[in-house]
N, C-alpha and C positions, 0 to 999 in steps of 0.2 A: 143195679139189677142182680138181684142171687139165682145159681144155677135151678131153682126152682121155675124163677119166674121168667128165665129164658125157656127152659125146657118146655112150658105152658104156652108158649106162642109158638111152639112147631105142633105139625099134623102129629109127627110121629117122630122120636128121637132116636133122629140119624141127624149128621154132618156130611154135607160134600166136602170132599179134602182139598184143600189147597194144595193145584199140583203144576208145577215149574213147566213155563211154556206152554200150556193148556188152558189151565183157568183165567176167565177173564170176565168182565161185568155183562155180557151178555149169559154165561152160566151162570154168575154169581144171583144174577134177576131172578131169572127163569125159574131157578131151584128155590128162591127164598118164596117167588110169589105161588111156587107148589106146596109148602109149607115146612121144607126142607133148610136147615142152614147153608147157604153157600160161602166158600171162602176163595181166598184168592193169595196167593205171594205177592209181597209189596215190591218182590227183583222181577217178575214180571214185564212189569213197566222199567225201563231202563233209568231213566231217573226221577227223583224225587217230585220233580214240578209233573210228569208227567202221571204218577203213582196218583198225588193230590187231585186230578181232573179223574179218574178212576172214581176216589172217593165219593167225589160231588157229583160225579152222573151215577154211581150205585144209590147215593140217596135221595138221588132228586127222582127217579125212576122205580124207588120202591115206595108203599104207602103203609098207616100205622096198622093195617091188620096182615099184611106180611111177613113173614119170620125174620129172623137178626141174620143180621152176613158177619162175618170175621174175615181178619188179616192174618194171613203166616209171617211174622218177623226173625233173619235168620240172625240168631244174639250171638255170634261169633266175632272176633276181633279182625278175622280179613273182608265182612261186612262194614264198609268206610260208614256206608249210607243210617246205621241201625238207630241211631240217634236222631240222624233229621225225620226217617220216616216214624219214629215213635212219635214227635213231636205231634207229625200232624195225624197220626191216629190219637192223640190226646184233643188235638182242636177240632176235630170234627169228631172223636166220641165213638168211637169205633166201638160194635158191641161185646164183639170177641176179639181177645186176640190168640193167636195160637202161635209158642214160638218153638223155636227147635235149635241142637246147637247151643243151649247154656240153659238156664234158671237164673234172672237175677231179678233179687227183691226189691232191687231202685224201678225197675220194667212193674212189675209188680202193683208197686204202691202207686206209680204214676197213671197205670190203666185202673188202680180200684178211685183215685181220685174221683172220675168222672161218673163211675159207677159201670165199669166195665169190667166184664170176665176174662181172663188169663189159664187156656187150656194148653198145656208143655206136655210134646209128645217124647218117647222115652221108648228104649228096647232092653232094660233088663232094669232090675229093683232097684242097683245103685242109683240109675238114672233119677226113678222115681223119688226115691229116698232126699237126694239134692231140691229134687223140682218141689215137694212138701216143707221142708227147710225153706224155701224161700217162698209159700206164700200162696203158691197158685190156685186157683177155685176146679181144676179138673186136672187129670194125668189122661193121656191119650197115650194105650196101650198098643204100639207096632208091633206086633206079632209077626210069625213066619208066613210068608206068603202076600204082603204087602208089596204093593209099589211103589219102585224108587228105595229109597234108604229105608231100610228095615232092618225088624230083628231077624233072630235062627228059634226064637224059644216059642214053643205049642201056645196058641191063646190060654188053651186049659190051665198051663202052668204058669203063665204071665199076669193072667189075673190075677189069679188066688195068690201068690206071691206077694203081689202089691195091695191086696183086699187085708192083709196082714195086718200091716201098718197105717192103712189107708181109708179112712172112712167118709172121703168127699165123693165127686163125681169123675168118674171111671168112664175112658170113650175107648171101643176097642174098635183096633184095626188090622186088617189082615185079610185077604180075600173075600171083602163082604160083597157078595153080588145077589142080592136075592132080601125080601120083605122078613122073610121070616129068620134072616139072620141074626136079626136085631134083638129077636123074640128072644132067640136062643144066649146070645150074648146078653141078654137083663138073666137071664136063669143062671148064667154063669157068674154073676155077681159085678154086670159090668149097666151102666145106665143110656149108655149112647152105641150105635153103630158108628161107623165111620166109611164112607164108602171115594173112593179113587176111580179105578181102571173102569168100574162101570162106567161112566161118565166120556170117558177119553172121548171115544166115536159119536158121543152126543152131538147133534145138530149146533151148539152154541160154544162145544167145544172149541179154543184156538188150535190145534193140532192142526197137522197138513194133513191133507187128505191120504198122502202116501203111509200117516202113522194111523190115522182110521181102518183104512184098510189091512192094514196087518194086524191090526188087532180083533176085527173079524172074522180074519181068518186062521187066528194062532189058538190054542187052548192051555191049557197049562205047563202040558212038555214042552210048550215054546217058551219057559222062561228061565230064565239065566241069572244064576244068583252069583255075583261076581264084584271084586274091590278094585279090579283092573279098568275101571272107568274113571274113578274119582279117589282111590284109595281106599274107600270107605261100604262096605260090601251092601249090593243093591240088585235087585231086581229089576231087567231089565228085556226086552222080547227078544229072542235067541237072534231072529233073522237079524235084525238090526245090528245086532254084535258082529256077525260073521260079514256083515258088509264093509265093518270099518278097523281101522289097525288100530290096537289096543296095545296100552305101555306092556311092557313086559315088566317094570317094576315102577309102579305108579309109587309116588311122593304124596306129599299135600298138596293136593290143587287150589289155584285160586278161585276166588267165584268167578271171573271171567273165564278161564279156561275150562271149567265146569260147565259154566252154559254152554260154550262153544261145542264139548263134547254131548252134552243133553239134546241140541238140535237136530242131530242125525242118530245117534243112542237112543233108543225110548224105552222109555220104563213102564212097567204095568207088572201086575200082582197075579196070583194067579186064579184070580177070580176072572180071567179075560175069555175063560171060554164060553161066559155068558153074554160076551158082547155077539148078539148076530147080524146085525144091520144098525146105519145109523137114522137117528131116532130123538125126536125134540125131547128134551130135559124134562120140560112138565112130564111128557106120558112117561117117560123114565120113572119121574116120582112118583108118577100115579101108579104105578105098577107096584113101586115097593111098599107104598099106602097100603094096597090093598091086602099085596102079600101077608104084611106086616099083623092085618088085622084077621088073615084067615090063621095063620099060624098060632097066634094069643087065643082064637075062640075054637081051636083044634087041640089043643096043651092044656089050657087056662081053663076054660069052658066059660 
């Protein structure tokens, strides 16, 4: 599949993000059968045999005029799992993968084997610069204002930076909450939206209701850009932070210890002041469909 002929089976080019402790094959459905990519993390599921049964009901429950779903794989070496779960995204054929956490060209070649796409997300041009060296069919642009692990740098300057050297498929992200985001981000020289925290409070979302709720009620000066969670600076909703005791000088976390602290920590971007009520995934999409396509014939004509 070339990122042409994935892009040709969505409504509208956006991605749901694969987002830790949230997304799950009920979103991942919902959002593909709106015409929307859905993605999902393969840590999600706690282990591999458990990831695999994920797989097999996302495919058995979507059909061939539905959009493509993706896996988030985290290619780091304190990921034990990154290997078996590649494996069986190779045997079932996974359409996208999206990893984060490294660029390697052996991931790479084993996902173009089957005829699958390889989108590496990235928060500054070295990143991207690596993720191009090894292969990948798209660079997914973190911008400031993204949820969970992001960048600090302006989408305006994150693009065009990597537009430099970069002439494949470009997905940006960073507080996309709205149809005509999308619109704006192709004018900016970017091919895909990327949408997260909208999503959180979605009816199909895995979140607890306790993290739906604050994201309803939070708007952008609820969000807390901080590396005292994980090491590693993130976006995360202020209340949630002040509820819980934070390292005073965080290290490298494990991925266990990371999840444990992401269960009570939530993360969202600061595109959360559009979240107002929770709301099925289709009419989510349908909203941003439409948006999407009042904005192109308002600009565009």
């Amino acid at each position: 599949m070339t990122v042409d002929e994935f892009k040709a089976r969505l409504r509208v080019p956006a991605i749901v993000a694969p987002m830790f402790l949230v997304s799950g094959p009920d979103l991942v459905v919902e959002a593909c059968k709106a015409g929307l990519c859905g993605t999902f993390p393969a840590l999600n599921q706690r282990t591999s045999e458990g990831f695999e049964e994920w797989l097999v009901e996302i495919k058995d429950r979507l059909g061939p005029d539905d959009a493509p779903f993706g896996v988030n794989l985290i290619v780091h070496p304190s990921n034990p799992r990154v290997m078996a779960d590649l494996q069986l995204c190779v045997k079932h054929e996974v359409p996208l993968i999206i990893t984060s956490l490294g660029a390697v060209p052996d991931l790479v070649k084993a996902v173009h084997g089957y005829g699958g796409l390889v989108f590496h997300d990235v928060i500054k041009r070295r990143h991207a610069e690596k993720a191009a060296e090894a292969g990948v069919d798209g660079i997914i642009a973190v911008a400031a204002g993204a949820g969970g692990h992001a960048g600090t740098f302006s989408p305006f300057a994150l693009t065009r930076e990597i537009r430099e050297f970069w002439d494949g498929a470009l997905i940006l992200s960073g507080s996309m909450s709205h149809g005509g985001h999308i619109a704006a981000a192709q004018m900016m020289g970017a091919d895909f939206g990327y949408f997260g925290s909208h999503f959180i409070a979605a009816e199909e979302s895995m979140a607890p209701q306790g993290q739906k709720d604050m994201m309803i009620e939070a708007s952008a000066k609820d969000i807390t850009y901080t590396d005292k969670v994980t090491g590693v600076g993130a976006n995360f909703l202020t209340p949630s932070l002040e509820a819980a005791t934070l390292h005073d000088a965080p290290g490298e976390m494990s991925l266990n210890e990371e999840a444990k602290a992401w269960k009570t920590i939530w993360s969202a971007g600061h595109g959360t002041g559009s979240v107002k009520d929770v709301r099925r995934t289709r009419e989510l999409c349908e909203q941003l469909i439409a948006e999407y396509h009042d904005a192109k014939a308002k600009f565009c004509g």
